[in-house]
VEXGUVO-429175 format. One line per field, with one value per atom (N, C-alpha, C): residue number from 1; residue in three letters; chain; atom name; y, x, z. Coordinates in pm, whole numbers. Layout:
BEGIN
n	c(NUM ...)
res	c(Ala ...)
chain	c(A ...)
atom	c(CA ...)
y	c(Y ...)
x	c(X ...)
z	c(Z ...)
//
This chain:
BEGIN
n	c(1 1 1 2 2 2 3 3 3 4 4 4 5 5 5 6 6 6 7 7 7 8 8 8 9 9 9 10 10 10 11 11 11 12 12 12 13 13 13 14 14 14 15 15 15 16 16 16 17 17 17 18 18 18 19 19 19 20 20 20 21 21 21 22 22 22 23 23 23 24 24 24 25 25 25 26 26 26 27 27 27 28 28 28 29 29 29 30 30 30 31 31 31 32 32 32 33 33 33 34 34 34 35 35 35 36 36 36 37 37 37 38 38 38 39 39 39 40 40 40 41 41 41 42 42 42 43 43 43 44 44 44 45 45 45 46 46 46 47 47 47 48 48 48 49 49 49 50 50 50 51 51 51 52 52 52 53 53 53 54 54 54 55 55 55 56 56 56 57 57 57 58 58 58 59 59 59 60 60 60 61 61 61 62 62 62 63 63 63 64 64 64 65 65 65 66 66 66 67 67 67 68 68 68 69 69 69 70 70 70 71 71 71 72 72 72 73 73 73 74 74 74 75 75 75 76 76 76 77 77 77 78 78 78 79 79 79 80 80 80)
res	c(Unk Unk Unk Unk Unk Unk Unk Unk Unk Unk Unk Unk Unk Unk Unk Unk Unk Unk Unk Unk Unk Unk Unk Unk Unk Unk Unk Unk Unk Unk Unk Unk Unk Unk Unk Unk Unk Unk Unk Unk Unk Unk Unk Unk Unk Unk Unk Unk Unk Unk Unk Unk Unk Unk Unk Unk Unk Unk Unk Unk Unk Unk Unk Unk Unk Unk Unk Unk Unk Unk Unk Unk Unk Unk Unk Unk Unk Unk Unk Unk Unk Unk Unk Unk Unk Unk Unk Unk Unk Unk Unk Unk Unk Unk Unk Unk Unk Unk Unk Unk Unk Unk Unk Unk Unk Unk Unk Unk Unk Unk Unk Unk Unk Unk Unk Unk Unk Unk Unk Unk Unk Unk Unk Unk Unk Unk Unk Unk Unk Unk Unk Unk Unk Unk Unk Unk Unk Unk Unk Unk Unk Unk Unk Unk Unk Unk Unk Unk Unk Unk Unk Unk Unk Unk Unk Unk Unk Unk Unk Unk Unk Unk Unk Unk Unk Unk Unk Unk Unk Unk Unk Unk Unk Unk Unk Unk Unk Unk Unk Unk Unk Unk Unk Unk Unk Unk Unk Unk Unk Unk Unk Unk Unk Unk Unk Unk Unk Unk Unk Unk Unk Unk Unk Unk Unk Unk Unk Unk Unk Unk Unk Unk Unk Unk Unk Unk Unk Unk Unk Unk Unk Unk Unk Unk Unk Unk Unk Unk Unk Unk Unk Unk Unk Unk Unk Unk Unk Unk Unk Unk)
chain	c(A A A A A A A A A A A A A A A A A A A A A A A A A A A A A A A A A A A A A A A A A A A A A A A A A A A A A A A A A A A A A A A A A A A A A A A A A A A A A A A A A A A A A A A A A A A A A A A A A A A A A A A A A A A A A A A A A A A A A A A A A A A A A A A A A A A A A A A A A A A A A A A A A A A A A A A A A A A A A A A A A A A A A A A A A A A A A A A A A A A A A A A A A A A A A A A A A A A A A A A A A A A A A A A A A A A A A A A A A A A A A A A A A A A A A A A A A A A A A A A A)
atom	c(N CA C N CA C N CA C N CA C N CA C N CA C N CA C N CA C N CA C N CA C N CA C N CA C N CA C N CA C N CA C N CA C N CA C N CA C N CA C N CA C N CA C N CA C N CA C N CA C N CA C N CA C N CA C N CA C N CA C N CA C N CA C N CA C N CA C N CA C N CA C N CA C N CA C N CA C N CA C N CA C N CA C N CA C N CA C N CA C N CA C N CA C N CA C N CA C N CA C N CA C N CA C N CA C N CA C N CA C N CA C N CA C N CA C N CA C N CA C N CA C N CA C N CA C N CA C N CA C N CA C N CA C N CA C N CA C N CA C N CA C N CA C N CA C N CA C N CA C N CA C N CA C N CA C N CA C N CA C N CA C)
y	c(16765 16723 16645 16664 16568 16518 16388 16308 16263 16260 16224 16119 16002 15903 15936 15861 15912 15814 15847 15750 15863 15891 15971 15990 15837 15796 15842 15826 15835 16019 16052 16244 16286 16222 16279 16359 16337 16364 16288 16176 16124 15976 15896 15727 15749 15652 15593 15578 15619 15644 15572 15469 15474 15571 15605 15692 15613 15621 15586 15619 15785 15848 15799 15773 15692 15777 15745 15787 15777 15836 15792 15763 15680 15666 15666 15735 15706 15616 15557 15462 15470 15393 15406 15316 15202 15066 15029 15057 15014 14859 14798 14634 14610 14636 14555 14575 14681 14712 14613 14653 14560 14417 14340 14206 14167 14293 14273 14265 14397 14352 14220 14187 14061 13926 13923 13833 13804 13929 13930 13943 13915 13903 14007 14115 14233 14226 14227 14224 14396 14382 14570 14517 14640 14660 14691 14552 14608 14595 14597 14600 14693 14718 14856 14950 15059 15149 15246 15255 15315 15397 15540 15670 15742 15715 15756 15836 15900 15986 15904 15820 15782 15590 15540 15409 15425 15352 15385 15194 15175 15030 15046 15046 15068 14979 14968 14900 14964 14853 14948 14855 14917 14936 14789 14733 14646 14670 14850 14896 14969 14936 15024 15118 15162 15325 15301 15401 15351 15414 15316 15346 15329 15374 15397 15368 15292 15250 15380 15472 15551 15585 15621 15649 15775 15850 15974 15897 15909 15825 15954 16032 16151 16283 16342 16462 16562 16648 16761 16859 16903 16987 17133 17210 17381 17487 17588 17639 17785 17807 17883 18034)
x	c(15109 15122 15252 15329 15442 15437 15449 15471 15610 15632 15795 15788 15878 15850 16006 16007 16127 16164 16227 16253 16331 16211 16257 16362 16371 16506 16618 16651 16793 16786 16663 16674 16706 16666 16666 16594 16460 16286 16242 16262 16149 16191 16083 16095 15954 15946 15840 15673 15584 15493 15388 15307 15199 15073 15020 14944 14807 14701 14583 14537 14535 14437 14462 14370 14411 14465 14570 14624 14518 14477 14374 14453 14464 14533 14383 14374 14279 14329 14213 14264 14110 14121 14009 13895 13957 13817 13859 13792 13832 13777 13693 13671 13787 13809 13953 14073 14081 14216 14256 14100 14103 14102 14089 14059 14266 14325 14439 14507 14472 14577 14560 14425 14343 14419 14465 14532 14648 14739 14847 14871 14766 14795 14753 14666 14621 14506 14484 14386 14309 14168 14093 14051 13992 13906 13782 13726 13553 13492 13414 13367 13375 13386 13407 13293 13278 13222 13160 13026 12985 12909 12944 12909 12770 12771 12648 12740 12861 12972 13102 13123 13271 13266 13330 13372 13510 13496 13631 13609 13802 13805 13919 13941 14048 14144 14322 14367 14493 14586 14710 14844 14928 15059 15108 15215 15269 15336 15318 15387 15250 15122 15027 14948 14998 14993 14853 14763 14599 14634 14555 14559 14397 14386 14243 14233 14162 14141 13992 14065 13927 13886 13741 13707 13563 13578 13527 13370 13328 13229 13117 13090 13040 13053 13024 13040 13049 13119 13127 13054 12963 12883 12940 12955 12983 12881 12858 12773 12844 12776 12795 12739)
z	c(20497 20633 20647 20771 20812 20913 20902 21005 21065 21182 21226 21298 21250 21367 21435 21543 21595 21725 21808 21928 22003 22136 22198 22322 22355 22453 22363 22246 22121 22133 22172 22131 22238 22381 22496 22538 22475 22563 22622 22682 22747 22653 22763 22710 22617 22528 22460 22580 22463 22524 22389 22425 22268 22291 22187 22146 22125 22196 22177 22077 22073 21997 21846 21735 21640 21534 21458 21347 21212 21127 20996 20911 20816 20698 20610 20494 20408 20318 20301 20152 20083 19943 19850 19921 19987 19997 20148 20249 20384 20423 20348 20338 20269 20177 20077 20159 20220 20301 20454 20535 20613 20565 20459 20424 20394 20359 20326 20460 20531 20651 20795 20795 20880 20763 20670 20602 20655 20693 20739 20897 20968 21077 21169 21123 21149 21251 21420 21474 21458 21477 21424 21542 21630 21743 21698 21660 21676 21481 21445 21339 21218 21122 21035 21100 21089 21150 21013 21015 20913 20949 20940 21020 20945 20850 20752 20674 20670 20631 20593 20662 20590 20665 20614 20680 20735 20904 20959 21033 21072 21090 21197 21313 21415 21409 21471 21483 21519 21612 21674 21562 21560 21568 21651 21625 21705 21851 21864 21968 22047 21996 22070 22011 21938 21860 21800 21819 21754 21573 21507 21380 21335 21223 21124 20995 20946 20792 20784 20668 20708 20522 20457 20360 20403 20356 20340 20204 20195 20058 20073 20151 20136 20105 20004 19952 20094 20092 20164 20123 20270 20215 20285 20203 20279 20250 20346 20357 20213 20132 20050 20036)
//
C-alpha cells in the first residue's frame, strides 16, 4: 500500500480539506500505544473500542485528519 501526503494548494488541486474518515495504523498492543501517545499529549475520541474482533482507539491528526490505533486479535475465518 502507498500512502501520499501532499499539500494540495503547492500542486494546484484545491485547498486543504481534513479527512474524517479514519486512517488505521495497526500496531501489536493498542492499550500500550494509546498509553504512549495520551503521554504525549494525544487526545482519543471515546474509549478503546473492543469489537469482539479487533481493538480500535480513535484520534485526529493536529490538522483534523481521523486516525486509528487498531489490533486485529482474531483469527480470520474463510470459508473453505
Amino acid at each position: 500500500m502507498t500512502l501520499s501526503v501532499l499539500d494540495p494548494e503547492k500542486m494546484g488541486v484545491g485547498s486543504f480539506e481534513s479527512n474524517a474518515s479514519a486512517l488505521a495504523l495497526q500496531v501489536a498492543d493498542v492499550a500500550a500505544a494509546r498509553e504512549q501517545l495520551e503521554q504525549r499529549g494525544v487526545a482519543f475520541m471515546g474509549d478503546t473500542i473492543d469489537t469482539g474482533v479487533c481493538h480500535m482507539a480513535f484520534f485526529a491528526d493536529p490538522d483534523g485528519n481521523g486516525l486509528m490505533l487498531h489490533h486485529r486479535y482474531a483469527p480470520r475465518v474463510t470459508d473453505a
